[in-house]
C-alpha positions as CSV (number, residue, x, y, z in Angstrom):
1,X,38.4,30.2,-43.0
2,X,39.9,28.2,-40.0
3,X,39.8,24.5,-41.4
4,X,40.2,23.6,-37.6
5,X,37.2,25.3,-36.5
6,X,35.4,23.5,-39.9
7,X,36.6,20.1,-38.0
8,X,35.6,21.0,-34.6
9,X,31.8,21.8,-36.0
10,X,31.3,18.1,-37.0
11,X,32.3,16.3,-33.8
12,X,29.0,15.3,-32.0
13,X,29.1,17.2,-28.6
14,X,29.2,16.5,-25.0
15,X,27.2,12.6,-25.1
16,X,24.4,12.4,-23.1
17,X,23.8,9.8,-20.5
18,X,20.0,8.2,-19.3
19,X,20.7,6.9,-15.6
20,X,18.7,6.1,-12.7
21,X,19.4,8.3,-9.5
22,X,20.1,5.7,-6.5
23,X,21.1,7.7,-3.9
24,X,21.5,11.5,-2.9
25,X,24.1,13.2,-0.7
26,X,23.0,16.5,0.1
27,X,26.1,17.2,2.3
28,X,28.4,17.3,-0.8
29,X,25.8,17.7,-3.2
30,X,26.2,15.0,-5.7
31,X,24.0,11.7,-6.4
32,X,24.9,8.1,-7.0
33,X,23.8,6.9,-10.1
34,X,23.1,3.6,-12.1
35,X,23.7,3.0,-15.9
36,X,21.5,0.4,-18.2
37,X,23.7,-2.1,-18.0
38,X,24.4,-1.8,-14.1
39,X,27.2,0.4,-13.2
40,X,27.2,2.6,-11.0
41,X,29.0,6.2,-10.7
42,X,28.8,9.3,-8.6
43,X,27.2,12.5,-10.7
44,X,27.5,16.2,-9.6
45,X,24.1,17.8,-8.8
46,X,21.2,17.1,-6.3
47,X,18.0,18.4,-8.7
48,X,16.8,15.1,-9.2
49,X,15.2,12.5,-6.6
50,X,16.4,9.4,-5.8
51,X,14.3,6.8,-8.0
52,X,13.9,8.8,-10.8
53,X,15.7,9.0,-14.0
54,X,18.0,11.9,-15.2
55,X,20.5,13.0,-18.0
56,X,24.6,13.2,-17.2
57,X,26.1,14.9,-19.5
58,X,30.5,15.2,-18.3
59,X,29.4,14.0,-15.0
60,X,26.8,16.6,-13.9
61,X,23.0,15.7,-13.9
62,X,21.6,18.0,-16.4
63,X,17.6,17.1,-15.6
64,X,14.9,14.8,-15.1
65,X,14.4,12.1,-18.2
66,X,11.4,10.8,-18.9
67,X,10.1,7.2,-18.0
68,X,10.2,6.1,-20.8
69,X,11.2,2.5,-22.6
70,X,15.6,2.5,-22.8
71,X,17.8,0.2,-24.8
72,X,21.4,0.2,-24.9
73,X,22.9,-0.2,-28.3
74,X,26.8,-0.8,-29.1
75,X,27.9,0.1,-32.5
């Protein structure tokens, strides 16, 4: 048994991230993005137009999100 694996199991995995796409640049194939509370980032990845939502997870848009109600909660 390798207790490290064991440990590695129970960490939550890459977080997933609900932003709005603002922008796309097809040139270099990334989007800008906006956060709940405002931010704004650059993402990898062009699949998903500008005014829609997606999911980021470790910078990359993974897919269209749905439009649906989001709150941001801090812990």
């Amino acid at each position: 048994m390798n207790v490290w694996k064991e440990f590695e199991r129970l960490l939550p995995g890459q977080q997933r991230q609900v932003v709005e796409v603002v922008t796309i640049n097809s040139q270099n194939r990334t989007s800008t993005c906006k956060t709940i509370s405002g931010n704004t980032f650059v993402a990898q990845g062009v699949s998903v137009p500008a005014g829609k939502r997606a999911f980021v997870v470790a910078g990359r848009i993974d897919s269209e999100a749905p439009n649906v109600p989001t709150y941001e909660i801090t812990v």
